[in-house]
N, CA and C atoms as an extended XYZ file, in Angstrom:
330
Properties=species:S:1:pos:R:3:atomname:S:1:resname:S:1:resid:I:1 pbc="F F F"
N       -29.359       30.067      -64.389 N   UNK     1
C       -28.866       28.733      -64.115 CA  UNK     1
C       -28.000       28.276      -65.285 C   UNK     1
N       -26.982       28.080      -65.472 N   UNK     2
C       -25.976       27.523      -65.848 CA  UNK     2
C       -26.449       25.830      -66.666 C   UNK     2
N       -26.782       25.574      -67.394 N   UNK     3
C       -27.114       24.282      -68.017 CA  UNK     3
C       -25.731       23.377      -68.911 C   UNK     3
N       -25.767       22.348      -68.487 N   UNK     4
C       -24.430       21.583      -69.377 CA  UNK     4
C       -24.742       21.806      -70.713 C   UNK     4
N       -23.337       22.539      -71.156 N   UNK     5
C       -23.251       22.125      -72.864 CA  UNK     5
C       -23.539       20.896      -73.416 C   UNK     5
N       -23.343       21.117      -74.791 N   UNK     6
C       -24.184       19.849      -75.618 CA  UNK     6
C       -22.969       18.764      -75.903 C   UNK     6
N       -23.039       17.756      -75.531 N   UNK     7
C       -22.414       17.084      -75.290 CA  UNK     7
C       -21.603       16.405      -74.060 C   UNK     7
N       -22.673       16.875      -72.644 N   UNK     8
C       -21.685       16.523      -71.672 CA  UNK     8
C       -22.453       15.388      -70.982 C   UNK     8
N       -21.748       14.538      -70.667 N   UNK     9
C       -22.328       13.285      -70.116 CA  UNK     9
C       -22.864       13.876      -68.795 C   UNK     9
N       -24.207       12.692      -69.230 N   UNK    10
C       -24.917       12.818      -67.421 CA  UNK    10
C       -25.255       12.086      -66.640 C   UNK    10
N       -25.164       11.130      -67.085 N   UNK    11
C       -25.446        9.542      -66.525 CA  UNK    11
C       -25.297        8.633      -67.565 C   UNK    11
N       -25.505        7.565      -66.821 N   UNK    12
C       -25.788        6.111      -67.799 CA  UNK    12
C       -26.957        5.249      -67.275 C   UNK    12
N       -27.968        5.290      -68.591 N   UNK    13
C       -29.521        4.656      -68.353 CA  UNK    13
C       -29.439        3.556      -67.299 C   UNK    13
N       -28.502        2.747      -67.734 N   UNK    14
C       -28.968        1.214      -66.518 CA  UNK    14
C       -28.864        1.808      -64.798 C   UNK    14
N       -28.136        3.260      -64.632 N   UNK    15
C       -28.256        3.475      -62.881 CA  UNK    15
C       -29.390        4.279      -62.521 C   UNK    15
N       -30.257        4.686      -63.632 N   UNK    16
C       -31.664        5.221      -63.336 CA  UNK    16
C       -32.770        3.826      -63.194 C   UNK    16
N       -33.277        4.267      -61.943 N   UNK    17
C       -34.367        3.139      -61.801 CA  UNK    17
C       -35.646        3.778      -62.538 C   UNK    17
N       -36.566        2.919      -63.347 N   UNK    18
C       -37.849        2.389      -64.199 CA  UNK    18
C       -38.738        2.487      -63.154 C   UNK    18
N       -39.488        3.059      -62.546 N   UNK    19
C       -39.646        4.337      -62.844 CA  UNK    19
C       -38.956        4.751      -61.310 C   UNK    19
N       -38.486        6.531      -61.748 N   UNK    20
C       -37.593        6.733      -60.832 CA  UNK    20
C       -36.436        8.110      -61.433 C   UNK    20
N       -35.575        8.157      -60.350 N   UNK    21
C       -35.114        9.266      -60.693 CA  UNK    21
C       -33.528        9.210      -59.738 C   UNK    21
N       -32.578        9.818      -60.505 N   UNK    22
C       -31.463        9.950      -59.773 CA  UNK    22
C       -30.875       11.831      -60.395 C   UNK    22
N       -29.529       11.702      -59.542 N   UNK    23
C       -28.915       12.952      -59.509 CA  UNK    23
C       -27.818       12.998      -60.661 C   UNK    23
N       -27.916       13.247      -61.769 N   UNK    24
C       -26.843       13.493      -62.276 CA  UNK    24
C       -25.320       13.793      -61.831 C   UNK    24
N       -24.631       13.445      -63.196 N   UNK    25
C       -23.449       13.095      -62.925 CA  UNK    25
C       -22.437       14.838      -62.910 C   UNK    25
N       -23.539       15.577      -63.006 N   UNK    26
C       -22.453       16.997      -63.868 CA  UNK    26
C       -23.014       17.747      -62.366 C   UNK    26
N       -21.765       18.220      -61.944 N   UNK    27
C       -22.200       19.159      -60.721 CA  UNK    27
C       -22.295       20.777      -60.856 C   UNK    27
N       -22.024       21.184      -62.053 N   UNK    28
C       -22.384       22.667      -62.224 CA  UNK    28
C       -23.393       23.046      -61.988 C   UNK    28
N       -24.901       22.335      -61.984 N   UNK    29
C       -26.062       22.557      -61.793 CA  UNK    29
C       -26.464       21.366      -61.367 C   UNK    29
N       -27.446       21.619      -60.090 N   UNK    30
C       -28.005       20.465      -60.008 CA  UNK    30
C       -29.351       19.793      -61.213 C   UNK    30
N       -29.336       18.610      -61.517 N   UNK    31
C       -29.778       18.081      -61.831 CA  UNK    31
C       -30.560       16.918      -61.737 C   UNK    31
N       -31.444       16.278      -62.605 N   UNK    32
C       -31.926       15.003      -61.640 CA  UNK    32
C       -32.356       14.489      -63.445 C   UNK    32
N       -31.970       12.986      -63.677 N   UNK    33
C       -32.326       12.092      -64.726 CA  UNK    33
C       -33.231       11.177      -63.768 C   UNK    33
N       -34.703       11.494      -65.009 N   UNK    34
C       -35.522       10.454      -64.474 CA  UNK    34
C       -36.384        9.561      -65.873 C   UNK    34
N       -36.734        8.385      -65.267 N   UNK    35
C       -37.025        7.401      -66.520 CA  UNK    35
C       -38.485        7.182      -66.092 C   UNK    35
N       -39.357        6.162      -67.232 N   UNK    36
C       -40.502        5.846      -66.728 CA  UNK    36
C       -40.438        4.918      -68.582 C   UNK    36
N       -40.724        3.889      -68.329 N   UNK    37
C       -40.950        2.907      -69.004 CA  UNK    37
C       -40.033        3.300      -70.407 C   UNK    37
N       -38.379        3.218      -69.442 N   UNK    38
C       -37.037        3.361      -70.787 CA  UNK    38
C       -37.630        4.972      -71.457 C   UNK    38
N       -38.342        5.724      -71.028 N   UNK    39
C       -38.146        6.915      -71.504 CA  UNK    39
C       -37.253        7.862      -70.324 C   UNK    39
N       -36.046        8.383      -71.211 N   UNK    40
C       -35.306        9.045      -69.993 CA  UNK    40
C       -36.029       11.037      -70.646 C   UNK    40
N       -35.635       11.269      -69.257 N   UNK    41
C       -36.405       13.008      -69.174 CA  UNK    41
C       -34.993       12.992      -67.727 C   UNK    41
N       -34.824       14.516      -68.314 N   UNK    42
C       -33.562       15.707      -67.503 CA  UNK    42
C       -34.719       16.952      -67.020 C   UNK    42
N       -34.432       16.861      -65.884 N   UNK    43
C       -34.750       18.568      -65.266 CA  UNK    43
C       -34.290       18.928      -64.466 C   UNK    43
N       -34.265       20.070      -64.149 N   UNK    44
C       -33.360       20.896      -62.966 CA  UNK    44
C       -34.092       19.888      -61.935 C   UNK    44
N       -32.998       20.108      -60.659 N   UNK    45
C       -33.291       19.490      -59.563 CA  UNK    45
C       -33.745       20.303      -58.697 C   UNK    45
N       -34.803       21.305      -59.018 N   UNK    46
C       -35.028       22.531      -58.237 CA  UNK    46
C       -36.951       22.611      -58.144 C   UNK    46
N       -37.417       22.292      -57.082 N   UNK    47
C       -38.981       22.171      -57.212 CA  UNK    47
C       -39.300       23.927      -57.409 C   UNK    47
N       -40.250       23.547      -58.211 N   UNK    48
C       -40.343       25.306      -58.548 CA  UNK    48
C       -41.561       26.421      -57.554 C   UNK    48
N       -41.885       24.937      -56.365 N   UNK    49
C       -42.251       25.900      -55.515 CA  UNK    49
C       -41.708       26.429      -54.609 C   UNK    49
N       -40.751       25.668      -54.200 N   UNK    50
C       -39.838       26.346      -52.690 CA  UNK    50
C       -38.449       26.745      -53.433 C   UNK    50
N       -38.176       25.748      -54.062 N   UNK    51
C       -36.973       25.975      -54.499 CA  UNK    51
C       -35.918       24.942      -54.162 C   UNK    51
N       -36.671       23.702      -53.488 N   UNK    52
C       -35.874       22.561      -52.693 CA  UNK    52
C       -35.743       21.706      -53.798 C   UNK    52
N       -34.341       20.761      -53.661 N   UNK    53
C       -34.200       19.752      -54.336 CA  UNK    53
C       -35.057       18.798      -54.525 C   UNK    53
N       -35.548       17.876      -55.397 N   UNK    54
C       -35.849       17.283      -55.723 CA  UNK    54
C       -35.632       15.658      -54.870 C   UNK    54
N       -34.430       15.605      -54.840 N   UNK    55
C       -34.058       14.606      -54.056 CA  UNK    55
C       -33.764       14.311      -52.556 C   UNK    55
N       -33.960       12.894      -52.135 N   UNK    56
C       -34.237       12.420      -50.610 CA  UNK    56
C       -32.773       12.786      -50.286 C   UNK    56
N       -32.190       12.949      -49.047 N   UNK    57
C       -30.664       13.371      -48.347 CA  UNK    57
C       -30.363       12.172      -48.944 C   UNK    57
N       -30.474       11.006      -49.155 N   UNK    58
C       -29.573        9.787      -49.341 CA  UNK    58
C       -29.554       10.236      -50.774 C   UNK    58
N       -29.877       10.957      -51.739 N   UNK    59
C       -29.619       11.494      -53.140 CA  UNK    59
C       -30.954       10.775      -53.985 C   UNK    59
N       -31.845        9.930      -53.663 N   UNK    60
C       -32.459        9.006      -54.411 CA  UNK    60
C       -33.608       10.207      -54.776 C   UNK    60
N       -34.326        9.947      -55.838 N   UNK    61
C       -35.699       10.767      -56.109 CA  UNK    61
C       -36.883       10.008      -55.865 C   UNK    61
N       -37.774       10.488      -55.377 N   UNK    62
C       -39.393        9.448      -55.099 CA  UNK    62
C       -40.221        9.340      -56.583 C   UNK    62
N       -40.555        8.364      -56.665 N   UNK    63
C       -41.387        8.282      -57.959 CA  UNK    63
C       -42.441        7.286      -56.888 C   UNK    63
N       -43.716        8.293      -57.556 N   UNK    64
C       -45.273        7.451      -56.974 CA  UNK    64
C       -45.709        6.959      -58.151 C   UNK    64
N       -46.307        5.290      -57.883 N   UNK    65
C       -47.063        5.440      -59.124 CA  UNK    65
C       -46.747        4.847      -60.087 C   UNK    65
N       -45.142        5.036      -60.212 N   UNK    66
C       -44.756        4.853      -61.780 CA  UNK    66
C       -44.753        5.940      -62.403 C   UNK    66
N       -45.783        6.797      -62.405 N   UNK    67
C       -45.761        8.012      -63.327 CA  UNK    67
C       -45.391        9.631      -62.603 C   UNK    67
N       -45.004        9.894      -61.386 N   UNK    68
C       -44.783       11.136      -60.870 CA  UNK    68
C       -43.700       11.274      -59.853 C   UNK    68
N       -42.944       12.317      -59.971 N   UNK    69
C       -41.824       12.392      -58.879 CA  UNK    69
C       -42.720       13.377      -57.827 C   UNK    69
N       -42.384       13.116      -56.537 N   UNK    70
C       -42.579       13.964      -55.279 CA  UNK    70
C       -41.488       14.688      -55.301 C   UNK    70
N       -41.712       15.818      -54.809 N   UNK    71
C       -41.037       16.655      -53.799 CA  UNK    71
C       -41.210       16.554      -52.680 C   UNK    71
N       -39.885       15.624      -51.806 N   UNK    72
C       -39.881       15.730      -50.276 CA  UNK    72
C       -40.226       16.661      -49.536 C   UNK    72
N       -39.722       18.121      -49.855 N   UNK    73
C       -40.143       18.729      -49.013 CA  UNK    73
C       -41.364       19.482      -48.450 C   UNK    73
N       -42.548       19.631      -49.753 N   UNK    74
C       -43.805       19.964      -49.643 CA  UNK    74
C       -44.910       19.183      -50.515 C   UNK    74
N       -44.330       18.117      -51.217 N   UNK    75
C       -45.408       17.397      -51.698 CA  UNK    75
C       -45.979       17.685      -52.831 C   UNK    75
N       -44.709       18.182      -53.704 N   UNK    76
C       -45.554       18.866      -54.542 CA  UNK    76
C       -44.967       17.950      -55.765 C   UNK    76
N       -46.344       17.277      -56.817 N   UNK    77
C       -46.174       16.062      -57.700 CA  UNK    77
C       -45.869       16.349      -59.192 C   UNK    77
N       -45.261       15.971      -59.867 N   UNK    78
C       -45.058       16.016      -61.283 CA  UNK    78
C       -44.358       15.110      -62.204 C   UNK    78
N       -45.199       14.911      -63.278 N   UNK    79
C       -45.079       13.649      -64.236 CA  UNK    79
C       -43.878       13.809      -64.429 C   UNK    79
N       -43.487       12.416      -64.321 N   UNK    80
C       -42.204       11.783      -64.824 CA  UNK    80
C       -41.404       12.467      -65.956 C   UNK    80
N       -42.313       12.425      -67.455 N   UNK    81
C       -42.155       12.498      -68.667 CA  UNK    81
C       -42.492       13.877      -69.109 C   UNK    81
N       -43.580       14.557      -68.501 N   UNK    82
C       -43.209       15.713      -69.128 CA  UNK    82
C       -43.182       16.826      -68.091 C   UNK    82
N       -42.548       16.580      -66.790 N   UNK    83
C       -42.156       17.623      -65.486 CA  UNK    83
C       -43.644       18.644      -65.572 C   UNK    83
N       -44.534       18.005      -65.849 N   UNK    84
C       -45.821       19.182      -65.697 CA  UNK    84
C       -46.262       18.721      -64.121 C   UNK    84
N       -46.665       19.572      -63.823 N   UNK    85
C       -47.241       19.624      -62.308 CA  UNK    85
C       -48.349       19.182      -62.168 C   UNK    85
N       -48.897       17.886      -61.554 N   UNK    86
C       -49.590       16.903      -61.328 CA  UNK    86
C       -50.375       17.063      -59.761 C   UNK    86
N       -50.149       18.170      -59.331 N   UNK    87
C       -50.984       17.907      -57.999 CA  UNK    87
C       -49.663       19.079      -56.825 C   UNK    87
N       -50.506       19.698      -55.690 N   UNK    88
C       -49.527       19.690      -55.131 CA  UNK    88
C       -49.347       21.616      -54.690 C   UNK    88
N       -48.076       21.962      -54.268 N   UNK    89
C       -48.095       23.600      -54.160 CA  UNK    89
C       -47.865       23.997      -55.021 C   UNK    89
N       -46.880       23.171      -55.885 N   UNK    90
C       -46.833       23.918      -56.960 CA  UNK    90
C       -47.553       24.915      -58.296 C   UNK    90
N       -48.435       24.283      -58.016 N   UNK    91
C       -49.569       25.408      -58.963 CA  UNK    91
C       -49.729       24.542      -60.440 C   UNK    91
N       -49.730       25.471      -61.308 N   UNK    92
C       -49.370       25.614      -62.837 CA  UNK    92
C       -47.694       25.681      -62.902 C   UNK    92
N       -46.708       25.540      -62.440 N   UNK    93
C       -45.037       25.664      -62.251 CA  UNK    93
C       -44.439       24.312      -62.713 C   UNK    93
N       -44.588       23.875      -63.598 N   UNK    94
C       -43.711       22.614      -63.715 CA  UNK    94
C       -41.961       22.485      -64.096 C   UNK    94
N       -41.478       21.486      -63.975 N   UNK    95
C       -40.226       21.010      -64.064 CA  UNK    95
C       -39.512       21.998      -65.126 C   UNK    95
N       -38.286       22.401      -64.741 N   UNK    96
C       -37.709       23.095      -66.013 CA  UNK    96
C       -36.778       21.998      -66.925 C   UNK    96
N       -36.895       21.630      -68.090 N   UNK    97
C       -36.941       20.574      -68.613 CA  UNK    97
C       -35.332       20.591      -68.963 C   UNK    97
N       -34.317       19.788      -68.852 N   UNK    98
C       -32.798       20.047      -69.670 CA  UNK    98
C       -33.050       19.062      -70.870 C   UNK    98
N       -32.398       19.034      -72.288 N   UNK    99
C       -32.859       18.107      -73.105 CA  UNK    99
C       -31.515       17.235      -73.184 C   UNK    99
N       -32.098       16.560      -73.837 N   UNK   100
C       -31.254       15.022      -73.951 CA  UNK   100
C       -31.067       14.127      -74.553 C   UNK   100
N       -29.609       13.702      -74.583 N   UNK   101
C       -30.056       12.004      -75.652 CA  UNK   101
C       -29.769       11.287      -75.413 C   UNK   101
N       -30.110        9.754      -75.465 N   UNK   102
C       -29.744        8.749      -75.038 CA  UNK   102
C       -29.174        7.871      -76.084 C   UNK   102
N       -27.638        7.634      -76.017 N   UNK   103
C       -26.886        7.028      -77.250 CA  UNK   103
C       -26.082        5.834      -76.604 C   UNK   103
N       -26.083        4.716      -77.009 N   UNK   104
C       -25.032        4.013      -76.381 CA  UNK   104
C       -25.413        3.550      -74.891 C   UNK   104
N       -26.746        3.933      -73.979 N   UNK   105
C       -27.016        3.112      -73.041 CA  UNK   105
C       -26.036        4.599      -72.043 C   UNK   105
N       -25.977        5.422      -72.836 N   UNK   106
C       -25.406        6.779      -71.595 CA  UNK   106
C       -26.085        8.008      -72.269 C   UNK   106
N       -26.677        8.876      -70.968 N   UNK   107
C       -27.486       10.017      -71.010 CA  UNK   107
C       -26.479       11.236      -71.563 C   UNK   107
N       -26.824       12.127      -72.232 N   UNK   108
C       -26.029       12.949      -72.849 CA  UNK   108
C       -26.916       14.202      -73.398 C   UNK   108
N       -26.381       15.727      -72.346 N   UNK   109
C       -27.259       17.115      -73.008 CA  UNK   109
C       -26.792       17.060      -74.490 C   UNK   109
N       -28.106       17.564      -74.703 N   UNK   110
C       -27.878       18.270      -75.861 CA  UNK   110
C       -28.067       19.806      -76.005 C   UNK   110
């Protein structure tokens, strides 16, 4: 998988919803920026049990809770903050993590 170099914009914090998750801005890889109380976290947009996106067809990500994103397509749960696998098919398989910084109120790999 192909990951953005360091320095490439990926969003900007205020269009991620608290708690919640959207699709990044870089289309070489899918991606998904998700927040949970102003902490932003990057991971592939790829559930690591099927292999399905992360996100609903309208592009939005499910956050239960406050603290966990779903996977639409089998239900499979994992914390916000540190993409570990919280319940679900996934097993022991959690989020593959992209890193990040947040400078200026815009998301940015590092």
């Amino acid at each position: 998988m192909i990951l953005p170099p360091p320095g490439t914009l990926l969003g900007e914090v205020e269009g991620i919803p608290d708690p919640g998750g959207i699709i990044a801005n870089w289309v070489e890889a899918p991606i998904i920026l998700a927040c949970r109380e102003g902490e932003v976290r990057a991971y592939l947009n790829i559930c690591p049990h099927a292999g399905r996106p992360l996100n609903l067809p309208n592009g939005k990500v499910f956050a239960h809770g406050g603290d966990t994103l779903i996977c639409p397509a089998h239900g499979a749960v994992f914390d916000i903050l540190s993409g570990a696998c919280a319940g679900g098919p996934a097993g022991s398989s959690g989020l593959t993590p992209v890193s990040v910084d947040v400078r200026g109120g815009k998301v940015y790999a590092v």
